[in-house]
N, C-alpha and C positions, 0 to 999 in steps of 0.2 A: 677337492677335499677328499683324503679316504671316505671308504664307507662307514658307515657305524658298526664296528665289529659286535656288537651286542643284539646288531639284526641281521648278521650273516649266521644261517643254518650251521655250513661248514666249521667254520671257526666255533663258535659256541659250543659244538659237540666236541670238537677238539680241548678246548678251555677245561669240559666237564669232566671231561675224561682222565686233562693234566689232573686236575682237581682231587678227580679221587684217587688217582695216581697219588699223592705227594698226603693221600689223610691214610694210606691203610700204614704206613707208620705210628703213627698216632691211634688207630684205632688199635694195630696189636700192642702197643704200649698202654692203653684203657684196657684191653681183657686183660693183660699181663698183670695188671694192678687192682684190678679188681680180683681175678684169683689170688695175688697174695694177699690182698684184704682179707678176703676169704679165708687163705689158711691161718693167717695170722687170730684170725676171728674164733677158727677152730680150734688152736693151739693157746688161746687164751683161755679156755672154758677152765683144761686140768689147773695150770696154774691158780685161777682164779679160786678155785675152790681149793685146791691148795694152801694158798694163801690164809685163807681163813682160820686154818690148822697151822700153818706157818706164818707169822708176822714178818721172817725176813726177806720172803720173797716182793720184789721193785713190782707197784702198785699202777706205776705208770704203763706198763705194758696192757695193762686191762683198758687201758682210755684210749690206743689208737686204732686212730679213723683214716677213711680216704674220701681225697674232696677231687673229684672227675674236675679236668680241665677241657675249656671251651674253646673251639675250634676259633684261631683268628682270622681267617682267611673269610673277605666278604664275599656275598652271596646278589650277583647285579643280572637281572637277567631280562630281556624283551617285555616279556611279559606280567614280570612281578607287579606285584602292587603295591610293594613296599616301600618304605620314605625313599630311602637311597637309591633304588631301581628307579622310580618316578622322576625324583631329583634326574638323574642322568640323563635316560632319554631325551626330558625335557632342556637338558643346557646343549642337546649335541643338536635335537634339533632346530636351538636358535642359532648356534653355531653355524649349521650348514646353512640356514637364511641368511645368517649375515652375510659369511664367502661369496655367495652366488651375489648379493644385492652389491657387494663391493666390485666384483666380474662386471655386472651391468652396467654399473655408472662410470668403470674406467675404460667401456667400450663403449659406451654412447657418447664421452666426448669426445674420443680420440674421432669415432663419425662424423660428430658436427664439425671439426673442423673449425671451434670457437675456440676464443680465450676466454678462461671461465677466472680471468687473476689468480690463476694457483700457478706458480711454477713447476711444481711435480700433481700433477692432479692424477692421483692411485692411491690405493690405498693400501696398506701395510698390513696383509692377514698374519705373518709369521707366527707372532705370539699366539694367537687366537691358534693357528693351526698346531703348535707345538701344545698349547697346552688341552686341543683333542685329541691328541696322541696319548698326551698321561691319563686324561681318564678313559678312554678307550680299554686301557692296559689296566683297571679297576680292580678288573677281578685278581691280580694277584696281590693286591695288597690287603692289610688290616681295613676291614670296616670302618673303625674310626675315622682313617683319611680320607677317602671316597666323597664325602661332603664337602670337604674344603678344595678338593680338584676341582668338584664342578662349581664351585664358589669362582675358579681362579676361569674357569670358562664364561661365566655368564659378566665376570667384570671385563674381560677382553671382546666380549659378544659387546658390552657398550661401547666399549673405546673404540669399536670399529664400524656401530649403528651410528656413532655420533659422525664419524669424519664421513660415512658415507651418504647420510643425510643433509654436511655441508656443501658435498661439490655437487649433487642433486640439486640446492638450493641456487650456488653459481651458475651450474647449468641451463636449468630456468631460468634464473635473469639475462642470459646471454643469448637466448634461444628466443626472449620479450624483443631484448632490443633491439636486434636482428630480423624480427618480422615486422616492428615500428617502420625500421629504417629502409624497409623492402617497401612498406604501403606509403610511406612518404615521397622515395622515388616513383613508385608507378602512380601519383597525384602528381608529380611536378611534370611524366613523362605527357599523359594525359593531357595535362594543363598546356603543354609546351604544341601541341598537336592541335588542342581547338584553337591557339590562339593563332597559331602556324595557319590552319584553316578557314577565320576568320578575315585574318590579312588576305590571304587566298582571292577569296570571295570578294574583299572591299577593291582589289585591284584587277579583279577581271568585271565586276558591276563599273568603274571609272574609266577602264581603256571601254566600255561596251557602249556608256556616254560620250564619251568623249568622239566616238566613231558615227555616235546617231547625228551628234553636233555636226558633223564634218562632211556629214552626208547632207544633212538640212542646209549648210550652207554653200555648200558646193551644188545642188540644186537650183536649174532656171526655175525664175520666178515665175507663178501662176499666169498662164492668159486667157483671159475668163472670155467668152463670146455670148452675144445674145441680150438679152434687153438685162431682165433682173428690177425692172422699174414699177411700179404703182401694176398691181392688177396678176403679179407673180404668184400662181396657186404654190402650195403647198408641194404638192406632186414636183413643181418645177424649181422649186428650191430645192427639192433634195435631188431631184435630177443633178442642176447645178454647183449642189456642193459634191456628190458621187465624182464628177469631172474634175473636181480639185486636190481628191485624194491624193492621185498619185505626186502630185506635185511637192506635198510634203515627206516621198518617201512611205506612205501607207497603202496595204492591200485593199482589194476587197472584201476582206474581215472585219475592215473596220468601218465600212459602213454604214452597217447593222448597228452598231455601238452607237454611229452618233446621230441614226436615225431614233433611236430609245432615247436617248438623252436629251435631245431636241424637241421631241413629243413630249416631254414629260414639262421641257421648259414651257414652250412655246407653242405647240401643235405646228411649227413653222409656220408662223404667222408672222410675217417682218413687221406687223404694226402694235403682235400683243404685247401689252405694258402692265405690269403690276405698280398699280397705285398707292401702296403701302410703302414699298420699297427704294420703287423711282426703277427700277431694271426693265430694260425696254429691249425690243427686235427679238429676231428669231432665237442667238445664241443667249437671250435675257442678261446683257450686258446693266452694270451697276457701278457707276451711272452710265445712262445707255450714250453720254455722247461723249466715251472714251472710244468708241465704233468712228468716231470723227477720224482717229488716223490712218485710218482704210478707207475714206473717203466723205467727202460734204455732204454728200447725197446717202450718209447713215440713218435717215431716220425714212427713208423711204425705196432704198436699194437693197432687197434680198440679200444680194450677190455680194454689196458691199458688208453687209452685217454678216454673212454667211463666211467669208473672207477673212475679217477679225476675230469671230468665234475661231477658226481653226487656229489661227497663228495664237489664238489667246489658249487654245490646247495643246498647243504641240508645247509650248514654252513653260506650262503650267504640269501639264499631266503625263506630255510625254505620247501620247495618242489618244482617240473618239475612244476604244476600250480603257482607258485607263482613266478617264474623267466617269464616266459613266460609270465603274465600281467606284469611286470615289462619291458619286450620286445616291447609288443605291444606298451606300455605308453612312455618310453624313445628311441625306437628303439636300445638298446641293453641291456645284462646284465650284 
């Protein structure tokens, strides 16, 4: 948009200048006309009194006047405070808010790179700019016009607030949907990932069973040595279970586990019985003579009880550590 020729220095002295350039015609045609008033004024006196002595001297010569004519040319300047000076300012600078506010929105979509549904989305300052032109160019005209120029400004400052405040409005919804449709992808991509990592997990936990299985069975069977019969301390139960570990594929980490867990049952005692429940032998089998398929001699063989307890944890819990957090968390196994 031009500048506001009304707030350039240069120009406006120029303007002032045309100005009184184009009144000193006008001003020597005011002294010219006032000194013939004058003489006329003077040259009325003799007649007049003349007249009075003479009745045929014309009566109308003694009644003219002169009426000073007033400059048409308005007067619009930066700093006036006048209706029309204020009017102006104020329509060029909605004027140039609008310009610049139709510049931003038809460069902010062309950036986004949306369809905002306009097929020309710009906006059309011409008029608005043509008619800053005419009142810019104020000062040469009648004052009377001056108001209805910037009339024809502030109605094209609408028509161009309106279209620029519609593709703002597309914009924004374009720029809404556009970030919906961005967090809905990164929720499916997300979703696509735990669920990708889940399966993950459930097929490396299944091949990791499935290899304990294949280990356990592919494993010779335990060969227990030594008595295990009436009279087996404590000490020598777990001696003798310690000797069975490895048989199931467990370290000795996990001895520890199912000497807690066995204390807690049984104090390995192949003979304690909980008379409430019926759970009988060291692993506190329930009822204790499911220990019968480890051997007949369940209700009085350590070894044999001690035997079943593992096979009933390895199949149950998985290992002595893993029965025994099961222990601690539900108070039994």
């Amino acid at each position: 948009m031009r500048s506001n020729t009304f707030l350039v220095p240069n120009r406006r002295t120029l303007r002032e200048a045309q100005r009184r350039t184009r009144r000193r015609p006008a001003l020597v045609a005011s002294t010219l006309a006032v000194a013939v008033a004058a003489t006329v004024g003077l040259a009325a006196t003799g007649p007049v009194a003349h007249a009075e002595a003479s009745p045929a001297t014309p009566r109308s010569i003694a009644l003219a006047s002169f009426t000073p004519t007033t400059d048409p040319v308005a007067t619009v300047s930066s700093g006036g405070t006048d209706e029309i000076s204020t009017a102006v300012r104020e329509a060029l600078d909605a004027a140039e808010q609008a310009i610049a506010q139709a510049a931003t929105v038809t460069t902010d979509i062309q950036a986004s790179g949306l369809d905002v549904g306009d097929p020309d989305p710009t906006v059309d300052t011409a008029e608005l700019e043509a008619a800053v032109d005419r009142l810019e160019s104020a000062e040469l005209l009648p004052a009377p016009l001056v108001p209805d120029i910037a009339e024809d400004v502030t109605a094209a400052v609408s028509t161009v607030g309106e279209r620029v405040a519609g593709l703002r409005g597309s914009l924004d919804a374009a720029l809404a949907l556009k970030a919906e449709q961005e967090a809905a992808a990164e929720r499916a991509r997300q979703e696509a990932e735990a669920k990708a990592a889940a399966e993950a997990k459930a097929a490396e936990e299944a091949a990791a069973a499935k290899q304990t299985s294949q280990q356990r069975s592919s494993a010779p069977a335990p060969v227990y040595t030594g008595g295990g019969g009436p009279g087996m301390s404590p000490a020598d139960a777990q001696a003798a279970a310690r000797g069975m570990l490895a048989g199931y594929g467990w370290g000795d980490d996990q001895f520890s586990c199912l000497v807690s867990l066995w204390n807690k049952e049984s104090g390995w005692n192949y003979r304690a019985s909980n008379p409430s429940s019926g759970a009988y032998g060291i692993p506190q089998a329930l009822p204790g003579s499911k220990m019968s398929s480890a051997g007949a001699d369940w209700q009085t063989n350590a070894v044999t009880q001690i035997s079943w307890g593992l096979g009933y944890i390895s199949g149950r819990y998985g290992s002595p550590c893993g029965a025994w957090g099961h222990s601690q968390s539900n108070g039994w196994y």
